[in-house]
C-alpha positions as CSV (number, residue, x, y, z in Angstrom):
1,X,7.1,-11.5,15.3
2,X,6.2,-12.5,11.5
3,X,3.9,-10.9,9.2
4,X,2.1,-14.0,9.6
5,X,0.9,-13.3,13.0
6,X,-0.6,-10.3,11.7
7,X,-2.6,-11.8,9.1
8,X,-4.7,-13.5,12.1
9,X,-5.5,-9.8,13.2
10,X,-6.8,-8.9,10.1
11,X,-8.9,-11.3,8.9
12,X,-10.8,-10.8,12.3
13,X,-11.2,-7.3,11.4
14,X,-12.2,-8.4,8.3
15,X,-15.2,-10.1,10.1
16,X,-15.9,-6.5,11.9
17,X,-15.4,-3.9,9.4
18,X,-15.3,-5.3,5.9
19,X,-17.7,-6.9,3.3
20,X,-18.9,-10.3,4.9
21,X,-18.5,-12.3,1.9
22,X,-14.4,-11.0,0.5
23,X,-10.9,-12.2,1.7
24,X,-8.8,-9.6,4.0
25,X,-6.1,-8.4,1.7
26,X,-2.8,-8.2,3.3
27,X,0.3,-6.9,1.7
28,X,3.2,-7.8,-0.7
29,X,6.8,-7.4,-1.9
30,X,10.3,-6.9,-0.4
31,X,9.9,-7.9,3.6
32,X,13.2,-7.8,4.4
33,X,14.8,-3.9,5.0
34,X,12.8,-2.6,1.2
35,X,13.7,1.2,0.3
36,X,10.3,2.3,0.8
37,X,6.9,1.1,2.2
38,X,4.2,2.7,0.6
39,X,1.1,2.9,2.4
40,X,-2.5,3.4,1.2
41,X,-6.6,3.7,2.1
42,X,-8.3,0.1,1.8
43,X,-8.9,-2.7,-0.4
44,X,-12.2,-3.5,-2.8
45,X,-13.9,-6.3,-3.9
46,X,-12.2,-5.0,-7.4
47,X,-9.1,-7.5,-6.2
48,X,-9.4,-10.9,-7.3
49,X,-7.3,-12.3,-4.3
50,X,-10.7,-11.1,-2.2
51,X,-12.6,-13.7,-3.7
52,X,-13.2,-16.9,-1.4
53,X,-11.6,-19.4,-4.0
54,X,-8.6,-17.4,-4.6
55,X,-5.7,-20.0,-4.0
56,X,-3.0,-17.1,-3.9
57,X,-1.1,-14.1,-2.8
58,X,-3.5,-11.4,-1.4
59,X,-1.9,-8.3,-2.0
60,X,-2.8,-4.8,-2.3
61,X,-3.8,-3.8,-6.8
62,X,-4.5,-7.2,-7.7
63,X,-6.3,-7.5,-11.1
64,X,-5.9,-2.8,-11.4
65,X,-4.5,-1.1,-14.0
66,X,-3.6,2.5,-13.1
67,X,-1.8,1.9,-9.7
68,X,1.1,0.8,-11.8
69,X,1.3,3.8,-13.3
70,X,2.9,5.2,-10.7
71,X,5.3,2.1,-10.0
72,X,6.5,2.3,-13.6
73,X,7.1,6.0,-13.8
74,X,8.8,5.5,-10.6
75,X,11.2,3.0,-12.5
76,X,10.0,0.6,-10.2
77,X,8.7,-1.7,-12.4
78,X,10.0,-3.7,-15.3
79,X,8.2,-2.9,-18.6
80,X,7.3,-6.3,-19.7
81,X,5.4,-6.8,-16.5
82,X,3.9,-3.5,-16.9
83,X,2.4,-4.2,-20.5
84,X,1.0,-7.6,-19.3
85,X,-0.7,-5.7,-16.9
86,X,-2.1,-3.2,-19.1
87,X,-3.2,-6.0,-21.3
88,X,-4.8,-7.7,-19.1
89,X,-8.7,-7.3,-17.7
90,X,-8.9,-8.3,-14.2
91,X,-11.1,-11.2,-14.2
92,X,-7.7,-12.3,-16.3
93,X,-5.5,-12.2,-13.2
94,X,-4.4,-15.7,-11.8
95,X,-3.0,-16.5,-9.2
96,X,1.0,-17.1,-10.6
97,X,0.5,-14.0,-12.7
98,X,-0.2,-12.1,-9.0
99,X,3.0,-13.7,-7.7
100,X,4.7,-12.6,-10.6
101,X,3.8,-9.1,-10.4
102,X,5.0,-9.1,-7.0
103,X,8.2,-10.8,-7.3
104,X,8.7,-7.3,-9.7
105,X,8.0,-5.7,-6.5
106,X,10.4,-7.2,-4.1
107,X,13.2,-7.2,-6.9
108,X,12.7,-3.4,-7.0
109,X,13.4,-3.3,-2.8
110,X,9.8,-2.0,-1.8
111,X,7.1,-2.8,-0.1
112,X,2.8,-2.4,-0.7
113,X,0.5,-2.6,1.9
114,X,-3.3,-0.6,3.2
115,X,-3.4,1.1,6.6
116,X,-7.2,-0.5,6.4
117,X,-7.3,-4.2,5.4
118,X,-10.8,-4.6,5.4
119,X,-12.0,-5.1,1.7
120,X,-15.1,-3.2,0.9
121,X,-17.1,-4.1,-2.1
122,X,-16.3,-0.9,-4.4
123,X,-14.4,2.1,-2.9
124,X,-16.9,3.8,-0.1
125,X,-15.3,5.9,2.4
126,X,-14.4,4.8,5.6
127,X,-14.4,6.7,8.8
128,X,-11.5,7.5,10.8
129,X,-12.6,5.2,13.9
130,X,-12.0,2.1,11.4
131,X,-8.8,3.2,10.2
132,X,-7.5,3.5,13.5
133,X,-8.5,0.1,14.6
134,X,-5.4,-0.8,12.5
135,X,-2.7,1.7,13.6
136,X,-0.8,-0.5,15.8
137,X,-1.3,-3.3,13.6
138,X,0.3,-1.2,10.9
139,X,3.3,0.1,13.3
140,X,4.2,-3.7,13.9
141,X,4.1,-4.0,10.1
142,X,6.5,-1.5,9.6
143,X,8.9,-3.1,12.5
144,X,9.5,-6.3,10.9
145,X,10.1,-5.2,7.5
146,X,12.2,-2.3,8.7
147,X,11.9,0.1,5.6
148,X,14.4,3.1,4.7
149,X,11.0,5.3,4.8
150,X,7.7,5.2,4.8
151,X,5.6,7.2,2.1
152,X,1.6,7.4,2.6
153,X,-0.9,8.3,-0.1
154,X,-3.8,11.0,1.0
155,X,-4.6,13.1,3.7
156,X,-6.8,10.8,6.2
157,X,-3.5,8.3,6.0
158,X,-1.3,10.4,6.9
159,X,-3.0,12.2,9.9
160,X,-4.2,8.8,10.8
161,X,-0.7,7.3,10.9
162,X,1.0,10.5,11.7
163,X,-1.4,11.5,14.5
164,X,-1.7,14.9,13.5
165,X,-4.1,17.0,10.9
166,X,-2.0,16.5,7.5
167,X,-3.3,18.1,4.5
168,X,-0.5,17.0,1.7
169,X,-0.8,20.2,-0.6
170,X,0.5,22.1,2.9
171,X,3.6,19.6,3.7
172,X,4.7,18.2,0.6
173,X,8.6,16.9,0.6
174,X,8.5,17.3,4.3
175,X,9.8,14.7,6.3
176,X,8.0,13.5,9.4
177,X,10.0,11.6,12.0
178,X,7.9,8.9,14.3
179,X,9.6,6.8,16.9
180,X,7.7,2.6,16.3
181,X,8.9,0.7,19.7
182,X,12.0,2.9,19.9
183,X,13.2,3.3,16.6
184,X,13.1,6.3,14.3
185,X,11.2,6.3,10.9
186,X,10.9,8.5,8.1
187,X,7.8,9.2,7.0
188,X,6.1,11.6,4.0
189,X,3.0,12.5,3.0
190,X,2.1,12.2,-0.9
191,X,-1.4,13.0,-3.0
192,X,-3.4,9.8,-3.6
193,X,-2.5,8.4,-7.2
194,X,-6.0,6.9,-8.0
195,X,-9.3,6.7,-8.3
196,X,-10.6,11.1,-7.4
197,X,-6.9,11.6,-7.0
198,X,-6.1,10.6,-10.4
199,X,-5.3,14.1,-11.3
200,X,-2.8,14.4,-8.7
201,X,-0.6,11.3,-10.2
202,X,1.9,13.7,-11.8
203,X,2.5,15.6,-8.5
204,X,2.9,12.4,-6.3
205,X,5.2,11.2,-9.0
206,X,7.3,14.2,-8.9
207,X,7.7,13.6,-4.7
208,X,7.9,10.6,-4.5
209,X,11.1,10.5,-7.3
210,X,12.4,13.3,-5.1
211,X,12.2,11.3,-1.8
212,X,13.6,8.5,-3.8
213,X,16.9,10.9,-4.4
214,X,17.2,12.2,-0.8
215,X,16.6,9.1,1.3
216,X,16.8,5.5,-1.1
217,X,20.1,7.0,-3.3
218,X,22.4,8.8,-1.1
C-alpha cells in the first residue's frame, strides 16, 4: 500500500468531520524509513494548502511560524529556510516555497503528519470519537514509512494512539512499545509545542533532543 491510497480516506473524512469548504491536509517529508514521525492534533484553515485553488503539497504548518521553532532548535532544519519562514506572512506561502520547506524536511530524515486530517477553520477542539475515526488510518501511515520512532505531541494524541490515559507531565522520556500489523514501534509522549502549549516548547525540546540521542544516534 501507498500513502496515496490513504489520501482517498481522508478527504472523505474531510467531507464528515471537517470544514465543508477546506482541502484535507495530509502529511509531508521523508517517506522512506525517516528517524522520527512526529505526530500532532488537526489542521486549520490557517494552512494555505486548505484552500480549494491550492495547486500543491498539502502538508501539516503550511504558511505558520512558531511550529519551526521546534524543528530548528531540534537542528532539524536549515537556517536559511528557517529565516524565510520567519519572514514570511502566510498569505505569502506558494506553492514551490511549501515544497521547498519540505524537501528541508525529508533531507533531515523525518516525517510530519496529524492523527486528525480534517481541517477545521481556526483551532476548536475536537472530541475523541473524531480522532479515533483515524487510528487505523494513522497505523497504516506509520507502516509504509516505517519510522525509527514515533513521537506525539499532547495528551489526547497520545492516549488516542496509545490506547491508554497518557498525561505527558506523568510519563515523560518513557518509551511506549505498540505492535502495527506485527511489528514493534517506539513511541513517546511529548508536551504540545504551540498554540496553549506554547509555554511547554522548551520542555518538549529538551525530550525530544533526548529521544533523538537514545534512539536516532546510537
Amino acid at each position: 500500500m501507498k500513502l496515496e491510497y490513504l489520501t482517498k480516506e481522508y478527504d472523505k473524512l474531510q467531507k464528515k468531520y471537517g470544514a465543508k469548504e477546506l482541502n484535507s491536509i495530509y502529511n509531508g517529508g521523508d517517506i522512506h524509513n525517516p528517524d522520527i514521525c512526529f505526530v500532532f492534533m488537526n489542521p486549520t484553515g490557517k494552512n494555505p494548502s486548505s484552500m480549494k485553488n491550492w495547486q500543491g503539497i498539502r502538508s501539516p504548518w503550511l504558511g505558520t511560524k512558531n511550529i519551526w521553532d521546534l524543528f530548528y532548535s531540534l537542528n532539524l532544519m536549515d537556517e536559511n529556510i528557517y529565516q524565510e519562514i520567519k519572514k514570511k506572512k502566510g498569505s505569502e506561502w506558494t506553492p514551490s516555497f511549501a515544497s521547498e520547506v519540505y524537501e528541508d524536511v525529508k533531507k533531515h530524515k523525518y516525517f510530519i503528519t496529524n492523527l486528525g486530517k480534517c481541517t477545521q477553520i481556526d483551532a476548536r477542539p475536537l472530541p475523541d470519537s473524531v480522532y479515533k475515526e483515524y487510528l487505523e488510518l494513522l497505523k497504516k501511515e506509520i507502516e509504509i514509512i516505517n519510522p525509527k520512532v514515533i513521537i506525539l505531541f499532547g495528551n489526547q494524541v497520545s492516549s488516542i494512539v496509545l490506547e491508554e490515559k497518557i498525561s505527558v507531565s506523568q510519563c515523560r522520556k518513557k518509551e511506549f512499545i505498540k505492535e502495527i500489523n506485527g511489528k514493534e514501534y517506539k513511541f513517546y509522549s511529548v508536551f504540545y509545542p504551540v498554540g496553549n502549549g506554547r509555554f511547554n516548547i522548551d520542555k518538549s525540546i529538551e525530550d525530544i533532543k533526548w529521544i533523538i540521542e537514545r534512539e536516532v544516534k546510537k
